[in-house]
C-alpha positions as CSV (number, residue, x, y, z in Angstrom):
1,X,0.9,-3.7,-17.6
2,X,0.2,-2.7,-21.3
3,X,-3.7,-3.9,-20.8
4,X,-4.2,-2.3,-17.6
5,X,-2.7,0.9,-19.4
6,X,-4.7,1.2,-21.9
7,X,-7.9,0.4,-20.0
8,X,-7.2,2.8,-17.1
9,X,-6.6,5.7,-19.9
10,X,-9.8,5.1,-21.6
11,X,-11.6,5.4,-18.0
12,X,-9.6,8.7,-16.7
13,X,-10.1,10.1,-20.6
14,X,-14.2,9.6,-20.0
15,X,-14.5,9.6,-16.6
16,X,-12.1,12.6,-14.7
17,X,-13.6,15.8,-13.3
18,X,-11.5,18.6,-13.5
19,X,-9.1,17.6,-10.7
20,X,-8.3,14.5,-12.8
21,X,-10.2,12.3,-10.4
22,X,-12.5,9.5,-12.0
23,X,-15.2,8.1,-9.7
24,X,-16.2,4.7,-10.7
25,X,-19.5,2.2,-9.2
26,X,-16.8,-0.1,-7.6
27,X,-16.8,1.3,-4.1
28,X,-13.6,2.7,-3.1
29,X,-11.9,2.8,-6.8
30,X,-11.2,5.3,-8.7
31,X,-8.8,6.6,-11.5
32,X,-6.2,9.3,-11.6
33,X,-5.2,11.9,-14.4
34,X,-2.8,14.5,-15.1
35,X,-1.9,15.8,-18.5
36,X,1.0,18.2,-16.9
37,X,3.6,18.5,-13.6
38,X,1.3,19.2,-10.8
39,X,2.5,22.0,-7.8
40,X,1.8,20.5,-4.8
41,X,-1.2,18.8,-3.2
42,X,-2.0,18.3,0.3
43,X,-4.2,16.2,1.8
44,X,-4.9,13.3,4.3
45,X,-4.9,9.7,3.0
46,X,-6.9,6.6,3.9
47,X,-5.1,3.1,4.0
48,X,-4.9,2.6,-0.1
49,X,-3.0,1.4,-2.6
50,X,-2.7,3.2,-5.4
51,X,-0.9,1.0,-9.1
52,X,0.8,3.9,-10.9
53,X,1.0,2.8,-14.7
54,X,2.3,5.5,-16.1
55,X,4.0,9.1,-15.1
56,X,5.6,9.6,-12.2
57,X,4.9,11.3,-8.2
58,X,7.2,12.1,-5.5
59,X,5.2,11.9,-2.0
60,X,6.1,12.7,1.5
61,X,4.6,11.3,4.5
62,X,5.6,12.3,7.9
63,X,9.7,12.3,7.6
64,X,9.7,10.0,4.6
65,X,9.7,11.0,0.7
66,X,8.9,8.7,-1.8
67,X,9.7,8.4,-5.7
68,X,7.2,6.1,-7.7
69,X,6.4,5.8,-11.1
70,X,5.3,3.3,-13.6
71,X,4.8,-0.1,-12.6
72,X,5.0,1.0,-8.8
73,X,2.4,0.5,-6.1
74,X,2.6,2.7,-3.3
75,X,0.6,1.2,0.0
76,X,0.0,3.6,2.6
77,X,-1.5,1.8,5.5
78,X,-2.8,4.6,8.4
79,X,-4.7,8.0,7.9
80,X,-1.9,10.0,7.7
81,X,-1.0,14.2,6.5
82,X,0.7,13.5,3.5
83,X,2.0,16.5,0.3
84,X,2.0,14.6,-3.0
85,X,3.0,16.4,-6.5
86,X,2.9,15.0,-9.9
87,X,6.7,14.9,-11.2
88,X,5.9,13.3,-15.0
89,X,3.0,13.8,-16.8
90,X,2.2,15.2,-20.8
91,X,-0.6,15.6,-23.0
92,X,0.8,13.1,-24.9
93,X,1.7,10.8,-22.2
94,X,-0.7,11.5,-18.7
95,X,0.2,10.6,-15.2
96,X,-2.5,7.6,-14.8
97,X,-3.1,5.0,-11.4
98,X,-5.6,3.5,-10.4
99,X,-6.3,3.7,-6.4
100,X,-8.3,1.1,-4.2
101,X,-9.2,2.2,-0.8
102,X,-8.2,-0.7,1.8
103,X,-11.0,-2.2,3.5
104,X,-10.1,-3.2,7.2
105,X,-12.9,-5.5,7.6
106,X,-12.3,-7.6,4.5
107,X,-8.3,-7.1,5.5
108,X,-9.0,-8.9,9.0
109,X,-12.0,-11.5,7.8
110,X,-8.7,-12.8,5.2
111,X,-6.5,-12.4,7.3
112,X,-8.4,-14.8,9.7
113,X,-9.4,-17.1,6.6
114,X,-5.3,-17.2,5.5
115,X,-3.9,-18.0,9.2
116,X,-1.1,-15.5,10.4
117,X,1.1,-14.5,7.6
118,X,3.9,-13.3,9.7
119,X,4.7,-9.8,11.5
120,X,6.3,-6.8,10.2
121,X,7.0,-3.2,11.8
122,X,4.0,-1.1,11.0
123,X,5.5,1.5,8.5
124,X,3.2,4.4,7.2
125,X,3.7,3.5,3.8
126,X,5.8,1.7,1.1
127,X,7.0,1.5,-2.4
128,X,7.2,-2.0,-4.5
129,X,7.0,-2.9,-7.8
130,X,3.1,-3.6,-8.8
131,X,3.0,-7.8,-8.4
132,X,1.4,-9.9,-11.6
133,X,-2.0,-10.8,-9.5
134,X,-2.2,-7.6,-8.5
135,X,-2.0,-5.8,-12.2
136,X,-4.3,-8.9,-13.5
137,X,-7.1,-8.3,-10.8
138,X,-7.1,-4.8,-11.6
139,X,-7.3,-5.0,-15.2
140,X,-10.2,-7.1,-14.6
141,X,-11.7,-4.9,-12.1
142,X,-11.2,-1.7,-14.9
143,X,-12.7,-3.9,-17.9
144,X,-15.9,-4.7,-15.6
145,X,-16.8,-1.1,-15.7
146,X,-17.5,-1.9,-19.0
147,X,-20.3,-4.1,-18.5
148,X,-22.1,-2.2,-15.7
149,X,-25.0,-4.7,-15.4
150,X,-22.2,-7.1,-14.0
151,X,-20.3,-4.5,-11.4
152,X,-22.9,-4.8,-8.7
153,X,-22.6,-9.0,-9.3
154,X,-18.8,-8.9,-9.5
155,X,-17.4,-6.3,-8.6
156,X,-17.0,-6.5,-4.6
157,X,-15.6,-10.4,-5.3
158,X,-12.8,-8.3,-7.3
159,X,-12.1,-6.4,-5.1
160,X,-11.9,-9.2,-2.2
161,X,-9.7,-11.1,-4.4
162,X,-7.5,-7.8,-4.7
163,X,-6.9,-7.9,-1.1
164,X,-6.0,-11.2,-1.2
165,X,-3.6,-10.9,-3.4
166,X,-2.1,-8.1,-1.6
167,X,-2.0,-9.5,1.8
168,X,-0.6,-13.2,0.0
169,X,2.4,-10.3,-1.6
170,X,5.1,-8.3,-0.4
171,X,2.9,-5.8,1.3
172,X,1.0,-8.4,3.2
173,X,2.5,-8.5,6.9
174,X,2.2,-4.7,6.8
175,X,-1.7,-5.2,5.4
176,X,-2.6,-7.6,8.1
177,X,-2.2,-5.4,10.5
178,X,-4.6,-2.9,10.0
179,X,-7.5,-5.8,10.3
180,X,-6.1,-6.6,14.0
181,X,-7.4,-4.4,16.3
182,X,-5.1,-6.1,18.7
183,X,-1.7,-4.9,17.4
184,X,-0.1,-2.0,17.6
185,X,-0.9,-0.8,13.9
186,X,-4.4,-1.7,14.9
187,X,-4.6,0.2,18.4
188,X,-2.8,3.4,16.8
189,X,-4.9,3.5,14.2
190,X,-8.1,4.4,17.0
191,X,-5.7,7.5,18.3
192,X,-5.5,8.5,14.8
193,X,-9.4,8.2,14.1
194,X,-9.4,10.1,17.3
195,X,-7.4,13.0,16.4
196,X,-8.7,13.3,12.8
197,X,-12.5,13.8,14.8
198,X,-11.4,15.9,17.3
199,X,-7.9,17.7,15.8
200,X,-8.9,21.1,16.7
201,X,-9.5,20.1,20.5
202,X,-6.2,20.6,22.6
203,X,-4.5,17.5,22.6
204,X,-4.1,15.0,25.4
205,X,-1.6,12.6,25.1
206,X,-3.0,10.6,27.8
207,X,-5.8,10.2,26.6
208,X,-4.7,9.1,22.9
209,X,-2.5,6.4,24.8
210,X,-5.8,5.2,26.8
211,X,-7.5,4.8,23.4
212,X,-5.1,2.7,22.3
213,X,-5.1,0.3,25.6
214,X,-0.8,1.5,25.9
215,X,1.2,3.2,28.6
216,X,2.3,6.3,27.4
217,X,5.9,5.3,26.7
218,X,4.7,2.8,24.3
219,X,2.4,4.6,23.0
220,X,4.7,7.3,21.9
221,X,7.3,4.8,20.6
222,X,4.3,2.8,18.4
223,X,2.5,6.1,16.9
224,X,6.0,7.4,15.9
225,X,6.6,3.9,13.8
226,X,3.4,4.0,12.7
227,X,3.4,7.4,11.4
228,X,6.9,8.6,11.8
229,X,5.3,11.7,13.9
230,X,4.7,12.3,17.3
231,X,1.1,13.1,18.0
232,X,1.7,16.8,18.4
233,X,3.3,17.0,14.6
234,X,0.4,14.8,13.4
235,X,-2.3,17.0,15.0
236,X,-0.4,20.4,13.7
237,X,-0.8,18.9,10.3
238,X,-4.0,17.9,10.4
239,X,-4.3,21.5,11.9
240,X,-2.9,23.3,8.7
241,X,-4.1,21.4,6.2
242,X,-7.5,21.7,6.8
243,X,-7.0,25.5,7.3
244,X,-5.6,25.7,4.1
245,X,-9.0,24.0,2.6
246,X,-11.2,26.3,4.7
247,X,-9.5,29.8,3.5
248,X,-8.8,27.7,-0.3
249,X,-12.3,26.5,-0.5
250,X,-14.5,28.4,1.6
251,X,-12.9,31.4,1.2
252,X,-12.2,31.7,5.3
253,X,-10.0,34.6,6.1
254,X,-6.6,33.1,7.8
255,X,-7.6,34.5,11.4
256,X,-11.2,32.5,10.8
257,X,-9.5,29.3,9.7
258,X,-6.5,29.4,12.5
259,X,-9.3,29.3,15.1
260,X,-11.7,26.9,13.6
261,X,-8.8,24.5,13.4
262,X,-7.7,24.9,17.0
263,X,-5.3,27.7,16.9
264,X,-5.0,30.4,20.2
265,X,-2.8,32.5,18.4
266,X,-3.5,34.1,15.3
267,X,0.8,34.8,14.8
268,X,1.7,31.5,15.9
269,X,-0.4,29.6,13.3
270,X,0.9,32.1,11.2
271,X,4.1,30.9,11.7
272,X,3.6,27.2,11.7
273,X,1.5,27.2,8.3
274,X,5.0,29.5,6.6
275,X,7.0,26.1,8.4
276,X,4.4,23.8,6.4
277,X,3.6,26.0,3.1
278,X,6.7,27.5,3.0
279,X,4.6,31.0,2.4
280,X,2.3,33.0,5.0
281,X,-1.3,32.2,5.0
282,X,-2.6,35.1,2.5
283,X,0.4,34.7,0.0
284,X,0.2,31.0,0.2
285,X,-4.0,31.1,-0.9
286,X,-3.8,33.7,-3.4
287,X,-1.2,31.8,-5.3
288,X,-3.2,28.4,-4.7
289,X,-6.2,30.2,-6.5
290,X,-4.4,31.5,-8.8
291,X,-2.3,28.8,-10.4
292,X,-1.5,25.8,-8.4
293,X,-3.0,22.9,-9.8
294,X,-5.9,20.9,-8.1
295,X,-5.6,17.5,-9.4
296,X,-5.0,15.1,-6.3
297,X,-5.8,17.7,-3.5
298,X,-8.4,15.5,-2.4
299,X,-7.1,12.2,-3.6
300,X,-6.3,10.5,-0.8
301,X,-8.3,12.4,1.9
């Protein structure tokens, strides 16, 4: 991991904007920085995987925290509402990982290549420890940015080989599934696309389970594996967070952003954003645009 250390660092060091984000030519890659403890960052992922190599983050997801640091690759496998902060990080010793957004069609044309790999219970996401091919592939994908003249020539057959090596590892019966439009990671993951267009429409269950081809018992019990939400929490997170990035961002008052996000009632969205934020609306902005730091905010959306 030493080599893929020192490679990512000299890429972030060059390459981050000022929320520690470092875009790179390889579709879907980038780098991540922090030279301090981050407050905490909300946003919505995409299925990724992100290799951590050095610092440390604590992320929650639904119901489930998670605690990963160096050497740690965190998979999250649906579009999901997620707070992430940055636990370990220095001047002298940055939070750095390097984060490759899964591709479902190359996921389901290996998948069908490999043969079935076996079935596992579609989980949100997951901590392991980074595999060998894993770290090698990218290591090779980082020193390739070196040479651009060769990315557009090798770069998407590193990244294929990447998800090979992730579906052939310990994350692979849980990768599989999101190339399968057939099982139940697969149908879910239309509800969610669904919801993530159309969060600030009032929700209809029935129609979410008629997406997915389920009765709405089973459709219930799959989303809430999937995500470990119910659709109502899921759309009320959707719900705030964007509100937060209109009246952060845009500068929306709070009564502006509670109705552009789907909200009747000024006082209950009020109420549900202190649940989330832990501070009203106005409190919880000022303070965000005052101090709390940016870096991963949009990380995983």
């Amino acid at each position: 991991m030493t080599a893929l250390l020192d490679a990512v660092r000299r890429h972030a060091k060059v390459h981050a904007d000022e929320s520690g984000i470092g875009r790179t030519p390889v579709p879907g890659l980038t780098t991540v920085r922090a030279t301090a403890p981050s407050g905490l960052a909300y946003a919505v992922s995409r299925p990724l995987v992100c290799l951590v190599v050095q610092g440390a983050k604590h992320v929650t997801m639904g119901a489930q925290d998670f605690m990963f640091s160096a050497g740690d690759s965190l998979l999250i496998t649906a579009d999901m509402p997620m707070t992430s902060q940055i636990t370990r990080a220095s001047e002298s010793a940055p939070y750095l990982a390097v984060v490759l957004e899964l591709d479902v069609g190359l996921v389901a044309e290996l998948a069908a290549q490999m043969g079935a790999v076996g079935v596992a219970a579609p989980v949100p996401a997951r901590i392991d420890r980074t595999e060998m091919e894993v770290a090698d592939t990218a290591l090779r994908l980082m020193l390739l940015l070196d040479r651009p003249a060769a990315v557009p020539v090798l770069g998407a057959q590193l990244v294929r080989e990447m998800h090979y090596w992730l579906l052939t590892g310990r994350h692979g019966t849980t990768i599989q599934q999101l190339g399968w439009s057939t099982t139940p990671l697969g149908r879910v993951a239309r509800a969610i696309a669904m919801l993530r267009t159309d969060f600030a429409r009032p929700l209809r269950v029935e129609c979410l389970a008629e997406v997915s081809g389920m009765s709405l018992s089973s459709f219930y019990h799959h989303f809430r594996v999937a995500t470990s939400l119910s659709p109502l929490q899921f759309q009320k997170q959707l719900r705030l967070i964007e509100a937060r990035r209109l009246m952060t961002e845009d500068h929306m008052p709070a009564s502006r952003a509670a109705f552009a996000v789907g909200y009747e009632s000024v006082p209950q969205f009020t109420r549900e954003y202190g649940r989330m934020f832990g501070l009203p609306p106005g409190r919880h902005v000022r303070e965000a645009r005052c101090g709390e730091p940016g870096p991963l905010g949009r990380l995983f959306r």
